[in-house]
PDB file as gemmi writes it, atoms N, CA and C in Angstrom:
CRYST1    1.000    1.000    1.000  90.00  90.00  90.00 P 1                      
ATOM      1  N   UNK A   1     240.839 232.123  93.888  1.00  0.00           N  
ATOM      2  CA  UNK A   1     240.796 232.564  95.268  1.00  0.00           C  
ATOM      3  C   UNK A   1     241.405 231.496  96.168  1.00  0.00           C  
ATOM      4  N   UNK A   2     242.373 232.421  97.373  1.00  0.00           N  
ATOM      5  CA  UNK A   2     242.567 231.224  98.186  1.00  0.00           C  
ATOM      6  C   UNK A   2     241.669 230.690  99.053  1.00  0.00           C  
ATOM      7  N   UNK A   3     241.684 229.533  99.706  1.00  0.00           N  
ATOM      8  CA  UNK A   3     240.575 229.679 100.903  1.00  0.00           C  
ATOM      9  C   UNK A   3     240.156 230.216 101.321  1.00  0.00           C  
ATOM     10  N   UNK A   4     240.620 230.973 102.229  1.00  0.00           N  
ATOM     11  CA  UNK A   4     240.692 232.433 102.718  1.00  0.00           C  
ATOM     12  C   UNK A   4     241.720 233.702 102.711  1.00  0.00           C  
ATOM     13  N   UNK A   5     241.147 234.501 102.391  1.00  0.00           N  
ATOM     14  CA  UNK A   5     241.594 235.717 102.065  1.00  0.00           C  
ATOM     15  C   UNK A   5     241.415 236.630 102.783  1.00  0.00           C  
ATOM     16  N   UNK A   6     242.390 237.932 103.028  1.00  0.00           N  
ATOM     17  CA  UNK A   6     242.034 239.411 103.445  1.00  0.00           C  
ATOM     18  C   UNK A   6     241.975 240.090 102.559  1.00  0.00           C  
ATOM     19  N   UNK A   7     240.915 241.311 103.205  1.00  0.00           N  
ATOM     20  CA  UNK A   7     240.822 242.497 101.905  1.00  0.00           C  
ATOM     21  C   UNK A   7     240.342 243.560 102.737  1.00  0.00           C  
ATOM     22  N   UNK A   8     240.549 245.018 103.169  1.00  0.00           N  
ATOM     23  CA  UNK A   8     240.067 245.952 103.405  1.00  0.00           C  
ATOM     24  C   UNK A   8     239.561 245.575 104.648  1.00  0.00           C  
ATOM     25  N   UNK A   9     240.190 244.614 105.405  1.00  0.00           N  
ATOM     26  CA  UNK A   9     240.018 244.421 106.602  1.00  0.00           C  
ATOM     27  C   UNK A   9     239.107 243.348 107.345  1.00  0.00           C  
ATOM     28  N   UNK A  10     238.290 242.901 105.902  1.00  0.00           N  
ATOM     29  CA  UNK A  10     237.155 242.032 105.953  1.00  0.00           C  
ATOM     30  C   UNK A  10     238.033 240.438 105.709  1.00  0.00           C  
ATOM     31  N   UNK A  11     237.253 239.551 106.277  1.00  0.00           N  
ATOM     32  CA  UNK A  11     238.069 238.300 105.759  1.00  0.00           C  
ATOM     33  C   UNK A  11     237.030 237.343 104.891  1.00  0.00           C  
ATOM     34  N   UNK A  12     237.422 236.679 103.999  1.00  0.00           N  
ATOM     35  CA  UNK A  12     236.585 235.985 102.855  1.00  0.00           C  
ATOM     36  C   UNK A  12     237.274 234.525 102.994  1.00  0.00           C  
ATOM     37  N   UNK A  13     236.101 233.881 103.029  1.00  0.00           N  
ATOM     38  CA  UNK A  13     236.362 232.454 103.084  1.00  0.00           C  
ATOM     39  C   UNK A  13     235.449 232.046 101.923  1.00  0.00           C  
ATOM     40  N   UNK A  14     236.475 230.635 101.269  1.00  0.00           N  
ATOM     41  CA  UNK A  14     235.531 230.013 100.129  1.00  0.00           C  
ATOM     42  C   UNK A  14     234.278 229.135 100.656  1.00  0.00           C  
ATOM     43  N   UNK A  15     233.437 229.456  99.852  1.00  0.00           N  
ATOM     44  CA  UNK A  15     232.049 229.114 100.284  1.00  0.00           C  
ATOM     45  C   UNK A  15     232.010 227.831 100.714  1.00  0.00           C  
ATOM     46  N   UNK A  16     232.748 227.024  99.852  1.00  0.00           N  
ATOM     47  CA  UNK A  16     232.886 225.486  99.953  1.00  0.00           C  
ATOM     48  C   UNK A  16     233.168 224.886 100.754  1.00  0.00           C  
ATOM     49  N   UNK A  17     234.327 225.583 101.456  1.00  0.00           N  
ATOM     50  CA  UNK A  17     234.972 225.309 102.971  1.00  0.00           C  
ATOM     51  C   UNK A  17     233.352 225.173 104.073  1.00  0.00           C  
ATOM     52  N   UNK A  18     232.789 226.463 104.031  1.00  0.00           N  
ATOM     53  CA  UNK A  18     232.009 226.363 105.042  1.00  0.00           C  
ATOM     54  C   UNK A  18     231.025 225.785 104.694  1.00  0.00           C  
ATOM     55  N   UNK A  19     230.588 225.197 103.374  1.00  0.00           N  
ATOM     56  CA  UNK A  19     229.714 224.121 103.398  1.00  0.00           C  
ATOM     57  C   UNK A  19     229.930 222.713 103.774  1.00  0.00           C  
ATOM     58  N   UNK A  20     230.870 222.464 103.431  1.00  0.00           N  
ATOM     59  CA  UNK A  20     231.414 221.165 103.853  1.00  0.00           C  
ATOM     60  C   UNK A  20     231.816 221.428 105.484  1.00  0.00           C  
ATOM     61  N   UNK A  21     231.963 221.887 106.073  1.00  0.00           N  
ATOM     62  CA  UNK A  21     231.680 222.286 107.606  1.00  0.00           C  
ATOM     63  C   UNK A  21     230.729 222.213 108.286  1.00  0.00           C  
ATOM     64  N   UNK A  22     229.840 222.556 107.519  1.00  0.00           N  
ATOM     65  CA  UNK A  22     228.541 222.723 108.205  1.00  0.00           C  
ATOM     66  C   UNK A  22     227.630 221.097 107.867  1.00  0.00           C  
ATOM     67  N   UNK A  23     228.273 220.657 106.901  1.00  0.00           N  
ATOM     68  CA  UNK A  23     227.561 219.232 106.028  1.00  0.00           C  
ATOM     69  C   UNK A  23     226.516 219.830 105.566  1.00  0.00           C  
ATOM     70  N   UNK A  24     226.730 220.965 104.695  1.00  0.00           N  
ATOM     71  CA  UNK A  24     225.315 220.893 103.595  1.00  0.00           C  
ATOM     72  C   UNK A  24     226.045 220.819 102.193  1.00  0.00           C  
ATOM     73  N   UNK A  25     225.146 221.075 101.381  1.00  0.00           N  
ATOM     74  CA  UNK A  25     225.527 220.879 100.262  1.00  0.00           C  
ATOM     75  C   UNK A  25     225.802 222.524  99.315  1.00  0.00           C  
ATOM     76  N   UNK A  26     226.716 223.064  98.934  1.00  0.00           N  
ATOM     77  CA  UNK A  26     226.809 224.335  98.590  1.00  0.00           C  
ATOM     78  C   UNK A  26     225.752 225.465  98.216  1.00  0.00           C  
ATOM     79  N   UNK A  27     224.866 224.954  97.127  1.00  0.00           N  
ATOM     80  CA  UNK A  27     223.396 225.296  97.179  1.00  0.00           C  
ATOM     81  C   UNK A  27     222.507 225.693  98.434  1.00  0.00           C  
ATOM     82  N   UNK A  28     222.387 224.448  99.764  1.00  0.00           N  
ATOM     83  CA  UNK A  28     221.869 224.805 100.648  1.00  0.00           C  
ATOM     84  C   UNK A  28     222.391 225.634 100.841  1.00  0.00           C  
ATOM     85  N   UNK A  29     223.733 225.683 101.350  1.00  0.00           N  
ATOM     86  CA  UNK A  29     224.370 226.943 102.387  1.00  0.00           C  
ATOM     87  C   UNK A  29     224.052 228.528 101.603  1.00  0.00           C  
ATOM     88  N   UNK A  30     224.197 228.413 100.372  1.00  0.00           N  
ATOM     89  CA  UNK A  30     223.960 229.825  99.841  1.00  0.00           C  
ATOM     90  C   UNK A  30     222.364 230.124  99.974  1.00  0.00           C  
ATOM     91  N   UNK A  31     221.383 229.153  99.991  1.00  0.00           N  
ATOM     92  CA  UNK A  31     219.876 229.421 100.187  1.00  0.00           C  
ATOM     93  C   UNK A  31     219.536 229.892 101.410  1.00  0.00           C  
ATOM     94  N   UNK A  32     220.287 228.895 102.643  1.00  0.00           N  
ATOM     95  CA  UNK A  32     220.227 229.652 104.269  1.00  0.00           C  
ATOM     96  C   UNK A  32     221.189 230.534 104.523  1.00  0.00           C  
ATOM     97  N   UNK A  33     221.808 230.990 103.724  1.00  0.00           N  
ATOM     98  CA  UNK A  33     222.736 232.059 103.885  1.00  0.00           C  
ATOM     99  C   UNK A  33     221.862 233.682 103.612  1.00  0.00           C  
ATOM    100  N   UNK A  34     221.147 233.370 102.598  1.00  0.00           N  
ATOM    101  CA  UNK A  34     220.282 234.461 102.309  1.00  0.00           C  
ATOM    102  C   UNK A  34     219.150 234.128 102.989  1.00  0.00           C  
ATOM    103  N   UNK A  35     218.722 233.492 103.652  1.00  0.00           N  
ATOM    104  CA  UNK A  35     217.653 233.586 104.239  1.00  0.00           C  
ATOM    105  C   UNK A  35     217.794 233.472 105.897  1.00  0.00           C  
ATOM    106  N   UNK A  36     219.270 233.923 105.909  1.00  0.00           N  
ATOM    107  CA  UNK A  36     219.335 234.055 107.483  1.00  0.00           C  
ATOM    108  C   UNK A  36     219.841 233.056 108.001  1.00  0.00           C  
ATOM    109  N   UNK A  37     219.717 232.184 107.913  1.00  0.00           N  
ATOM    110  CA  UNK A  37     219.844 230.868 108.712  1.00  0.00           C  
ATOM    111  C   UNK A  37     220.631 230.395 108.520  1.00  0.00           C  
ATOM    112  N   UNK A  38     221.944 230.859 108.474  1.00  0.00           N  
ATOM    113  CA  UNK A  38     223.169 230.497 108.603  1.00  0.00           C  
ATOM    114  C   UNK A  38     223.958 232.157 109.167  1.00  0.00           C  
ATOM    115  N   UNK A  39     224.485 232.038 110.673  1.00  0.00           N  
ATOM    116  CA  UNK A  39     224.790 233.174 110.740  1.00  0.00           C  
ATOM    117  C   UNK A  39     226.540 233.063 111.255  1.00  0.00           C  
ATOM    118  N   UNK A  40     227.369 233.570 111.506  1.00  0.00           N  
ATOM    119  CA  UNK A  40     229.019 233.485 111.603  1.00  0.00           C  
ATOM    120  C   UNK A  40     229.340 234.718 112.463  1.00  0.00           C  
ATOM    121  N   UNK A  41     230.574 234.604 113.316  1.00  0.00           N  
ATOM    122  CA  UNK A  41     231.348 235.903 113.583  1.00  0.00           C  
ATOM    123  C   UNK A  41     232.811 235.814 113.450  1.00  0.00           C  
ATOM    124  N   UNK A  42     233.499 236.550 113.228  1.00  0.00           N  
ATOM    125  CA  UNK A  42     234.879 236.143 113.268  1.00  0.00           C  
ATOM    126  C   UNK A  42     235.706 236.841 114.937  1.00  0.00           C  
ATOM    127  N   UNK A  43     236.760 236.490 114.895  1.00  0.00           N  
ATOM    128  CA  UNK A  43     237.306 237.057 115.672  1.00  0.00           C  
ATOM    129  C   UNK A  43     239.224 237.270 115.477  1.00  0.00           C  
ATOM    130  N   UNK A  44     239.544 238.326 116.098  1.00  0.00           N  
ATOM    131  CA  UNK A  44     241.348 238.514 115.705  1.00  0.00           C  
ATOM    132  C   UNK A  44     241.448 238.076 117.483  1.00  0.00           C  
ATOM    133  N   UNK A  45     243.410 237.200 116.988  1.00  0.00           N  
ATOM    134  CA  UNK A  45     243.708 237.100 117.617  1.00  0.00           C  
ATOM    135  C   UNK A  45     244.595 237.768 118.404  1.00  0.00           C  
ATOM    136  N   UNK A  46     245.165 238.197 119.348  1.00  0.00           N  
ATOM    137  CA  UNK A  46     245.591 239.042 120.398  1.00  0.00           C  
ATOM    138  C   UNK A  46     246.619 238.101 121.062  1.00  0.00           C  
ATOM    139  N   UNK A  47     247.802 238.827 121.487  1.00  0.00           N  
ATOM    140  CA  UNK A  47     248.991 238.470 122.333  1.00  0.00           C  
ATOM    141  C   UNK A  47     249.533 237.152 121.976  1.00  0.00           C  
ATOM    142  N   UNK A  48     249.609 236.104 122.351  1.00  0.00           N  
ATOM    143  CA  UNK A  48     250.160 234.728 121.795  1.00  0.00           C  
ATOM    144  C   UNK A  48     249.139 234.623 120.211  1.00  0.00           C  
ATOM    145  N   UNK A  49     248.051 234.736 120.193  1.00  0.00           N  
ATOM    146  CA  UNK A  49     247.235 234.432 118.921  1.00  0.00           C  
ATOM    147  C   UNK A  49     247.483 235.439 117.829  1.00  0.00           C  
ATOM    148  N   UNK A  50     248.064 236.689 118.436  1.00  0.00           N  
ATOM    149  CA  UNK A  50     248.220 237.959 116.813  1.00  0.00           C  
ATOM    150  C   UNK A  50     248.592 237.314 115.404  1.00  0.00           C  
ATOM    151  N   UNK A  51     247.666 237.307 114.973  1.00  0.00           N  
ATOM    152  CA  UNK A  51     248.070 237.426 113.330  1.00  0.00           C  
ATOM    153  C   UNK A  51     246.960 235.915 113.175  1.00  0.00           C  
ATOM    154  N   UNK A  52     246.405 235.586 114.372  1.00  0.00           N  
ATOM    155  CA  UNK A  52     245.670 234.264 113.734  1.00  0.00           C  
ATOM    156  C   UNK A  52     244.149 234.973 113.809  1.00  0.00           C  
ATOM    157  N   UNK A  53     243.073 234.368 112.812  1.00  0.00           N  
ATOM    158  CA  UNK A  53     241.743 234.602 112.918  1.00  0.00           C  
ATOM    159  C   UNK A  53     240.945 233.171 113.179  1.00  0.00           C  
ATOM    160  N   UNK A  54     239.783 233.661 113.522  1.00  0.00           N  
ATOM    161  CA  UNK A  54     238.921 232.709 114.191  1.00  0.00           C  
ATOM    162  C   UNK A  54     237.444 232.642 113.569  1.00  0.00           C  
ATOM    163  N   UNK A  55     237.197 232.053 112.290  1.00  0.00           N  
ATOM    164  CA  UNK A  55     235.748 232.556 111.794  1.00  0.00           C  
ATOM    165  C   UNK A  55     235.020 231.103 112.401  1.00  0.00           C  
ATOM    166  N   UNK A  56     233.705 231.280 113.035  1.00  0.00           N  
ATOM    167  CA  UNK A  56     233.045 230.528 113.253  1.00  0.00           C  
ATOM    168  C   UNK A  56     231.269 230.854 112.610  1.00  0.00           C  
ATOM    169  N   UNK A  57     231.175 229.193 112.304  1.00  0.00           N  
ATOM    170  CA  UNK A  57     229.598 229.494 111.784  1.00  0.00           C  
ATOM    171  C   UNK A  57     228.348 228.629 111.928  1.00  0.00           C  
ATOM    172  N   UNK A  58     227.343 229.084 112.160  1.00  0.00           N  
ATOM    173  CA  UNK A  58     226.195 228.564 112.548  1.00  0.00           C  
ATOM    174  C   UNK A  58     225.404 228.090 111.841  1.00  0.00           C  
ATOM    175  N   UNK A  59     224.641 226.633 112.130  1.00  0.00           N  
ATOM    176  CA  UNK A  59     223.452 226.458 111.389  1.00  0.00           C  
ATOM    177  C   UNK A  59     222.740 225.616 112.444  1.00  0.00           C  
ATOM    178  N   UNK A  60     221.081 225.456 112.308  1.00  0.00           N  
ATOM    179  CA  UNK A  60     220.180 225.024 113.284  1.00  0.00           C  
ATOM    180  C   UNK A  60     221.093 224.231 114.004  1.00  0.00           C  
ATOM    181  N   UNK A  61     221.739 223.269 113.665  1.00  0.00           N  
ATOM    182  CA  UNK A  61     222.389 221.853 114.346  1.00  0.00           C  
ATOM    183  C   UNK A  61     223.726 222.116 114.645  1.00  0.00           C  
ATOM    184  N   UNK A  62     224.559 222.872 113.786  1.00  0.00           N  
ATOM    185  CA  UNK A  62     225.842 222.557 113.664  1.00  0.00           C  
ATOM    186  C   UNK A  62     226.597 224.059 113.712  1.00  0.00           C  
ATOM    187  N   UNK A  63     227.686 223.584 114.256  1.00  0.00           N  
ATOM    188  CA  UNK A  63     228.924 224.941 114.776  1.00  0.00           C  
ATOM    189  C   UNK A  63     230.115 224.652 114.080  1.00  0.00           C  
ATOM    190  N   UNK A  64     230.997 225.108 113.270  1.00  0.00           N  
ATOM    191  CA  UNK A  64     231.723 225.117 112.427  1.00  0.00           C  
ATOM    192  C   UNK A  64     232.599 226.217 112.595  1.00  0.00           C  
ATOM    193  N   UNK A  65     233.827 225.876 113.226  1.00  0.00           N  
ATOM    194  CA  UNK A  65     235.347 226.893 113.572  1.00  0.00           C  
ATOM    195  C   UNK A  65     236.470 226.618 112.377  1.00  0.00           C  
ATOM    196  N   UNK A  66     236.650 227.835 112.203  1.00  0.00           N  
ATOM    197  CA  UNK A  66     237.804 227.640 111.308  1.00  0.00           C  
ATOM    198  C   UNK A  66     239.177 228.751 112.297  1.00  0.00           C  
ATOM    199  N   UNK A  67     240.174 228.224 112.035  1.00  0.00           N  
ATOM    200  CA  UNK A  67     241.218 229.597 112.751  1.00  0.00           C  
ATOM    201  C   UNK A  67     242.570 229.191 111.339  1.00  0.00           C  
ATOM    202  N   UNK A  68     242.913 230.552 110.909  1.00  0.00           N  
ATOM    203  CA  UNK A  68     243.559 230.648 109.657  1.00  0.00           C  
ATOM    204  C   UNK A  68     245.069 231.937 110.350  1.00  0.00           C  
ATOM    205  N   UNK A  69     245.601 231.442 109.815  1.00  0.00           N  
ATOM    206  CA  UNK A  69     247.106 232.750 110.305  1.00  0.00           C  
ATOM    207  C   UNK A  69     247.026 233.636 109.411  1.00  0.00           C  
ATOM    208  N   UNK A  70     248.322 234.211 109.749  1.00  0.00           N  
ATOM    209  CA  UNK A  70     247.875 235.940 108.873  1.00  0.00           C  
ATOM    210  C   UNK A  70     248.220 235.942 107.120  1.00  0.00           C  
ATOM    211  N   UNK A  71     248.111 234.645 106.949  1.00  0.00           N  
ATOM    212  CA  UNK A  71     248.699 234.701 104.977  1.00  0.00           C  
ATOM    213  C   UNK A  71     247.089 234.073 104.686  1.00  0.00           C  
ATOM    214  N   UNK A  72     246.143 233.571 105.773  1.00  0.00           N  
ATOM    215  CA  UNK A  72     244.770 232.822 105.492  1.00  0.00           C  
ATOM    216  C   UNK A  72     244.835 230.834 105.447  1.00  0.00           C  
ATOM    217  N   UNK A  73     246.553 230.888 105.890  1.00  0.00           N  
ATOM    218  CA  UNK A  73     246.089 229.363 105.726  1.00  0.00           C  
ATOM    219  C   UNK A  73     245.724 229.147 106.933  1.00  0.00           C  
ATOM    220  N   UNK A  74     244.976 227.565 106.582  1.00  0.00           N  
ATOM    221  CA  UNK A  74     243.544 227.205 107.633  1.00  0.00           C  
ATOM    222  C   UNK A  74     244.450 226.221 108.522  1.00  0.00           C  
ATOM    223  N   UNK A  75     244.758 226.551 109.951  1.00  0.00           N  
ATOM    224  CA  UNK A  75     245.713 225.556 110.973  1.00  0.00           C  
ATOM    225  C   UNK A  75     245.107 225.079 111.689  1.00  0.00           C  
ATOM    226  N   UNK A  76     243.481 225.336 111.549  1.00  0.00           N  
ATOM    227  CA  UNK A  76     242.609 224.400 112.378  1.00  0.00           C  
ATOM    228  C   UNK A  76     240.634 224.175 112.225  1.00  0.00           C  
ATOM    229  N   UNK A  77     240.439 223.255 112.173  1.00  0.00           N  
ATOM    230  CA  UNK A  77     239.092 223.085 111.247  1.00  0.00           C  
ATOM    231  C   UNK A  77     238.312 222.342 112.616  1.00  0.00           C  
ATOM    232  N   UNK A  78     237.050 222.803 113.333  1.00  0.00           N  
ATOM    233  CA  UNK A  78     236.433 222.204 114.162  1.00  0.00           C  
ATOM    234  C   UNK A  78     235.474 221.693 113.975  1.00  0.00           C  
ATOM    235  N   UNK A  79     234.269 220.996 114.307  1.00  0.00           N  
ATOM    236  CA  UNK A  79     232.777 220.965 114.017  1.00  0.00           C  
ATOM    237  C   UNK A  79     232.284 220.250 115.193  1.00  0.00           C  
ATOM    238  N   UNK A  80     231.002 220.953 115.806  1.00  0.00           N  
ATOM    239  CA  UNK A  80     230.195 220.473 116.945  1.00  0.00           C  
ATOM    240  C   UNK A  80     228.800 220.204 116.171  1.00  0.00           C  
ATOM    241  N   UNK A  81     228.126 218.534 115.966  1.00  0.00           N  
ATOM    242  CA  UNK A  81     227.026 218.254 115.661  1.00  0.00           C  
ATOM    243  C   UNK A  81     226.051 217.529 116.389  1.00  0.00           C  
ATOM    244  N   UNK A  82     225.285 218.480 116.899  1.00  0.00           N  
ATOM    245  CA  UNK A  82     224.013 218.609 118.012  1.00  0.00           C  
ATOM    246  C   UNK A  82     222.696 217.365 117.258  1.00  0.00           C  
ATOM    247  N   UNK A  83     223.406 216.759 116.126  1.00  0.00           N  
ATOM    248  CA  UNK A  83     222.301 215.693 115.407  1.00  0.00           C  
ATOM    249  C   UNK A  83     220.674 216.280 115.697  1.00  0.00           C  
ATOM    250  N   UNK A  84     219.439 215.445 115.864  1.00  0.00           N  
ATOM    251  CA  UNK A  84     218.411 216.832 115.963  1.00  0.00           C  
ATOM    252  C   UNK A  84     217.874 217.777 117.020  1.00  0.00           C  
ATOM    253  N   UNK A  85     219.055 217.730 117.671  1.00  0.00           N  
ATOM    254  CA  UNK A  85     218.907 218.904 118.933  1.00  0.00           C  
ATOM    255  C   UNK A  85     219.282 220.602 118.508  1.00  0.00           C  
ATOM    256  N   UNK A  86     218.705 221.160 118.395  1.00  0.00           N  
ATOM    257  CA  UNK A  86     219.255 222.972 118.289  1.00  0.00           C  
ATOM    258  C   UNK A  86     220.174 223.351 118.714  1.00  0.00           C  
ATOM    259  N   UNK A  87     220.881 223.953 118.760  1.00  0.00           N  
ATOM    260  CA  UNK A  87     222.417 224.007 118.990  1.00  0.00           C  
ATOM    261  C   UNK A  87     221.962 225.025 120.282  1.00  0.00           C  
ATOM    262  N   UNK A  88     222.389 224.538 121.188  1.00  0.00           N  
ATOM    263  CA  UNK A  88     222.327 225.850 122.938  1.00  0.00           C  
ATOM    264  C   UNK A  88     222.944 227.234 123.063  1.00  0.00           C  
ATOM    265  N   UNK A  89     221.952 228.048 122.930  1.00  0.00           N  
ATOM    266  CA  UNK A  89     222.486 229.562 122.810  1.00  0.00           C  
ATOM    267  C   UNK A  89     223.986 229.481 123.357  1.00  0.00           C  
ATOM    268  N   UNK A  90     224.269 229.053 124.149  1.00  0.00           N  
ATOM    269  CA  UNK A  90     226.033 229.283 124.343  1.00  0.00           C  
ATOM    270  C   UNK A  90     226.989 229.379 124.064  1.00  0.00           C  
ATOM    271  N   UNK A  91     226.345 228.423 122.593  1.00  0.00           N  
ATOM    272  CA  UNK A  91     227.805 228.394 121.693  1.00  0.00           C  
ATOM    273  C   UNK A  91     227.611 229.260 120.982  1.00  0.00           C  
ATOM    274  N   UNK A  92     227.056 229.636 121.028  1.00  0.00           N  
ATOM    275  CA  UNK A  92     227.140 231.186 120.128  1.00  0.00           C  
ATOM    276  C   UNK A  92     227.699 231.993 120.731  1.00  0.00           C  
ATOM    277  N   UNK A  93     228.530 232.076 121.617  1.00  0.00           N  
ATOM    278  CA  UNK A  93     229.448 233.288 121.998  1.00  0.00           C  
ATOM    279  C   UNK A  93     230.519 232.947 121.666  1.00  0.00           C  
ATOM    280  N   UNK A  94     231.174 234.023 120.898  1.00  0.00           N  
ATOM    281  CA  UNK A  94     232.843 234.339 121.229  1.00  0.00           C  
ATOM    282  C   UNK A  94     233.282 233.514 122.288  1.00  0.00           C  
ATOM    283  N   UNK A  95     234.273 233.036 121.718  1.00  0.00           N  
ATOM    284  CA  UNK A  95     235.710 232.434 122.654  1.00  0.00           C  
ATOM    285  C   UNK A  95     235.040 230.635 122.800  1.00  0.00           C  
ATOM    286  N   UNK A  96     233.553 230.464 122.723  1.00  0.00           N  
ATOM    287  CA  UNK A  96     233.145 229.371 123.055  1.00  0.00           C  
ATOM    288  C   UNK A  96     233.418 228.300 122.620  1.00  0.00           C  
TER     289      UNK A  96                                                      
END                                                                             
């Protein structure tokens, strides 16, 4: 698999990527992944951005952006770490 991939409209990112994003360890992320506590949205890009995507993802502390073009390679890798503060409902919106 590549990093990220399209399929049926859905986009798939390797797990690994977003663990190491988030700084857990692959295990964790798949344990708070099923238990909720790790949640993501993606977004398409529009007019200057068409053909780029925007997956971003959540955990108690930490915000983790990825934006990938339309073949899935990754042209930009972010991370916001709130150390032991909760991350402020805000960044949880789109575009944020």
């Amino acid at each position: 698999m590549k990093p990220v991939e399209f399929e049926n409209g859905a986009v798939q990112i390797d797990a690994a990527i977003v663990a190491d994003g988030l700084g857990l360890a692959l295990p964790r992320l798949q344990r708070e992944m099923r238990a909720g506590n790790i949640t993501s949205f993606a977004e398409r890009g529009i007019d200057a951005d068409f053909g780029r995507h925007r997956l971003t993802f959540f955990s108690a502390h930490r915000r983790f952006r990825v934006v990938v073009d339309a073949t899935g390679a990754i042209i930009q890798r972010s991370a916001v770490d709130f150390g032991d503060s909760l991350l402020p409902k805000s960044v949880h919106k789109p575009g944020g």
